[in-house]
C-alpha positions as CSV (number, residue, x, y, z in Angstrom):
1,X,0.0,0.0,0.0
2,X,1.6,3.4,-1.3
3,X,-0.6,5.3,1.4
4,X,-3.8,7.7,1.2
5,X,-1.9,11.0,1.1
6,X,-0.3,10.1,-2.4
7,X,-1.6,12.6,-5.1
8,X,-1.3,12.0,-8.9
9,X,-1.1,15.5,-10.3
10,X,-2.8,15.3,-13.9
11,X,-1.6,18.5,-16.1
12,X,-4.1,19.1,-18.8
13,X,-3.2,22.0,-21.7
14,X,-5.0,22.4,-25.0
15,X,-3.0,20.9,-27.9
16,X,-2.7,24.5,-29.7
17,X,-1.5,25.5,-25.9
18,X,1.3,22.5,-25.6
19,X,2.3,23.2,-29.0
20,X,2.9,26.7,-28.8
21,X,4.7,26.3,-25.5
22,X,7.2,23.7,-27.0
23,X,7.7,25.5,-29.9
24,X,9.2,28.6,-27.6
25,X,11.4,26.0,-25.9
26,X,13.0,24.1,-28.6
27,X,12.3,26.8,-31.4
28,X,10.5,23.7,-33.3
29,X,13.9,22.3,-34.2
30,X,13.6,18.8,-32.4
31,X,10.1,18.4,-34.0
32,X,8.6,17.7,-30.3
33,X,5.4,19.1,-31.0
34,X,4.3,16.5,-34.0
35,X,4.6,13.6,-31.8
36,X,2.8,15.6,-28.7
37,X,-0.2,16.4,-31.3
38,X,-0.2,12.4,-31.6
39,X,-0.2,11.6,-28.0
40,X,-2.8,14.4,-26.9
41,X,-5.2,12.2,-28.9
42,X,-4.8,9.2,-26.5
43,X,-5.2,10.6,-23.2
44,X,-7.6,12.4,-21.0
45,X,-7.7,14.9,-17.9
46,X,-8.3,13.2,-14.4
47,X,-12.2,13.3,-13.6
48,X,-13.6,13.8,-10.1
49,X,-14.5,10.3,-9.5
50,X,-10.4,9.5,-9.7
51,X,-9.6,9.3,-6.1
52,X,-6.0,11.2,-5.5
53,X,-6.2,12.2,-9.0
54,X,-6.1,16.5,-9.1
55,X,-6.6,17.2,-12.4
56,X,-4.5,20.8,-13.3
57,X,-5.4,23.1,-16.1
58,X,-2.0,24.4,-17.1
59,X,-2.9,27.9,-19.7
60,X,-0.4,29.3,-21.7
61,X,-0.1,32.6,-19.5
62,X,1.4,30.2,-16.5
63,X,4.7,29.9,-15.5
64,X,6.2,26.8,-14.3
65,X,6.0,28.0,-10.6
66,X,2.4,29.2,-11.3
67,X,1.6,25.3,-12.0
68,X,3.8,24.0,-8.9
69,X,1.9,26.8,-6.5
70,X,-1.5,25.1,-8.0
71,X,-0.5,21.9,-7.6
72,X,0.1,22.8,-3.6
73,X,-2.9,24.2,-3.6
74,X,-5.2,21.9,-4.6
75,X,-3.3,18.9,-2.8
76,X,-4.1,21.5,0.3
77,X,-7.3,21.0,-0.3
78,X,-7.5,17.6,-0.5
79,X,-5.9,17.0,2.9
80,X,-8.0,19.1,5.1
């Protein structure tokens, strides 16, 4: 048993979202995007009835601490 307090964080962005944000990273040399675009397809956000799952809208304005300072808060949330 791993324990109750253990907390998947799901991120969820839009594909245009991702795609734009990898593009900025790698300047679209590496080709990252393409192969995100394929694997957007095949999974979903975490639903409420996902116990320990938090499911995380990431937009495209957030920084990286903006998703880390959700993350807290919603696993905050979850333990009171």
């Amino acid at each position: 048993q791993i324990g109750v307090n253990l907390f998947f964080a799901v991120l969820h962005m839009t594909k245009e979202d991702q795609i734009e944000r990898l593009k900025a990273r790698d300047g679209g040399r590496y080709g990252s995007s393409d192969g995100l675009a394929k694997i957007y397809d095949v999974f979903e956000p975490a639903t409420d009835d996902e116990p320990n799952a938090l499911h995380v809208l990431v937009t495209k304005d957030m920084s990286r601490e903006d998703v880390i300072e959700k993350i807290l808060r919603l696993v905050n949330l979850q333990l009171t």
